[in-house]
Every structure is written in structure tokens, then in C-alpha cells.
C-alpha positions as CSV (number, residue, x, y, z in Angstrom):
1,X,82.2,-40.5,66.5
2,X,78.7,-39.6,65.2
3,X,76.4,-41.7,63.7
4,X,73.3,-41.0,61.1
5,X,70.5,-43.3,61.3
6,X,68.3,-43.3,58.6
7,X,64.8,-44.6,58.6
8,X,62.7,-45.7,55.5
9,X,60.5,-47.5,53.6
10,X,61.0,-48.7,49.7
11,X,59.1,-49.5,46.8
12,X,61.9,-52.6,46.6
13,X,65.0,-53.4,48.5
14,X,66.0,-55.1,45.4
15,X,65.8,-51.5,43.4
16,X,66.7,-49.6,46.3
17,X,70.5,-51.1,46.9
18,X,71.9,-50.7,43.9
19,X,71.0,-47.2,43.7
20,X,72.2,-46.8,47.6
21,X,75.5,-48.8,46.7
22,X,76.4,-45.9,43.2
23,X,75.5,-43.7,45.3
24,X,78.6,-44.3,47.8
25,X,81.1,-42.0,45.7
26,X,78.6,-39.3,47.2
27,X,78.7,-40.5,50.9
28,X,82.6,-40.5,50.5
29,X,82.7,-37.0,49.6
30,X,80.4,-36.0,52.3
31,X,82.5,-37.1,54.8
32,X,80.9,-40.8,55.8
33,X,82.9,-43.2,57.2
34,X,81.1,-46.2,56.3
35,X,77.9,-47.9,57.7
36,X,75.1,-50.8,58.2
37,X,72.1,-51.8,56.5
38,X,69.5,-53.4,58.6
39,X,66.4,-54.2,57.4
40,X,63.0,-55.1,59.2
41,X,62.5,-58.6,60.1
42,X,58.7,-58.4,59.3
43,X,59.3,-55.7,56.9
44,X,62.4,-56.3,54.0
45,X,61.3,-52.7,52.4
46,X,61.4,-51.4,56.1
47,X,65.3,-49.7,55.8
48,X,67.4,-48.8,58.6
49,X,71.0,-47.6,57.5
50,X,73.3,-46.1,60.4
51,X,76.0,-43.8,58.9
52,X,79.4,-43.1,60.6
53,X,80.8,-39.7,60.5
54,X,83.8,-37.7,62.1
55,X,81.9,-34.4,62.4
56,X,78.0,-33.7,62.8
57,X,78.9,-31.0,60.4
58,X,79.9,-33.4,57.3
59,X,76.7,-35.7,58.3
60,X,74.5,-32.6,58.4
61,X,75.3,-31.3,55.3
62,X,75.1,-34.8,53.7
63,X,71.0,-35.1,54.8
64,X,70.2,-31.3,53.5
65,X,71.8,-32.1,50.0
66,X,69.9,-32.2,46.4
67,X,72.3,-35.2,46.1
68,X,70.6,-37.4,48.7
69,X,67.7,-36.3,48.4
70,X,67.5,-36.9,44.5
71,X,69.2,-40.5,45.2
72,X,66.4,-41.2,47.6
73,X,64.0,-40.9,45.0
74,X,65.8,-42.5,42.0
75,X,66.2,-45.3,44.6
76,X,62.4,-45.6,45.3
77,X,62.3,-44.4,49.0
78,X,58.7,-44.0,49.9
79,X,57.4,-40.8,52.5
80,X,59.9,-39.2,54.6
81,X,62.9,-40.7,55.7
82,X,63.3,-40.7,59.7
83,X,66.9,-39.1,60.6
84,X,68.5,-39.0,63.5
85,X,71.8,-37.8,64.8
86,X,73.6,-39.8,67.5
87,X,76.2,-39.5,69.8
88,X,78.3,-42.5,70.5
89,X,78.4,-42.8,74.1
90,X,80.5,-46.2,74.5
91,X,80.8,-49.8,72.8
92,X,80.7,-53.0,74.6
93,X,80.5,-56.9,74.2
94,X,77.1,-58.7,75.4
């Protein structure tokens, strides 16, 4: 399984998640799998959102699109997102 963490800041969650919830017609269609939101404890604008994916392929194409890139500024993301591709290695319990 591959996973896509992605790293940003917002203007305002509030305004950012319903623009990242449309926008899941788009994910689908890319491939992803489904995924997590975390946000910063200190920071509520500070997003973390870890992507699942069958193929690095699908995930890849999904962070060079126009289509994310224009539904991260609709959304209010602010800089550069971080983006990272990982490898699941293993699960576990505690």
C-alpha cells in the first residue's frame, strides 16, 4: 500500500474542508483509496492529510495535476504543500 502525506497550512480549516470534501469525486478518480485528516494541536490551520493508494503511479499523477493544484487554491492552502510518498512497511497495535 502507498500512502501520500500531504503537508499544509490554510487561510481557514473551516474554508478549507468543504472544498477538500467536493473535491473527493477527484481523488476517486485518481485512484485514492481513502485517507485521514490530522490537524496541528497548536496549529488548527496546520493540515496533515495521509492519502492511501494502490499504486505510486495513481498517487503521483494525482500531486502533478491542474486539478489539485487548482482545488488547493480554491481551498485557501497557503505556500507549498509538503508531499511525501511512503511505503507501508507494517501495522501494529501499541
Amino acid at each position: 500500500m502507498i500512502h501520500l502525506l500531504i503537508r499544509h497550512k490554510v487561510r481557514d480549516y473551516t474554508s478549507w474542508k468543504p472544498v477538500f470534501d467536493a473535491h473527493a469525486h477527484a481523488r476517486t478518480e485518481f485512484g485514492c483509496l481513502g485517507g485521514t485528516i490530522y490537524r496541528s494541536h497548536n496549529d488548527v490551520n496546520d493540515i496533515a492529510v495521509l492519502l492511501r493508494w494502490s499504486t505510486i503511479a495513481d498517487a503521483q499523477r494525482f500531486v502533478a495535476s491542474n486539478e489539485l493544484r487548482n482545488t488547493m487554491h480554491a481551498a485557501g492552502v497557503v505556500g507549498d504543500p509538503q508531499v511525501a510518498f511512503l511505503d507501508q512497511v507494517t501495522e501494529f497495535d501499541r
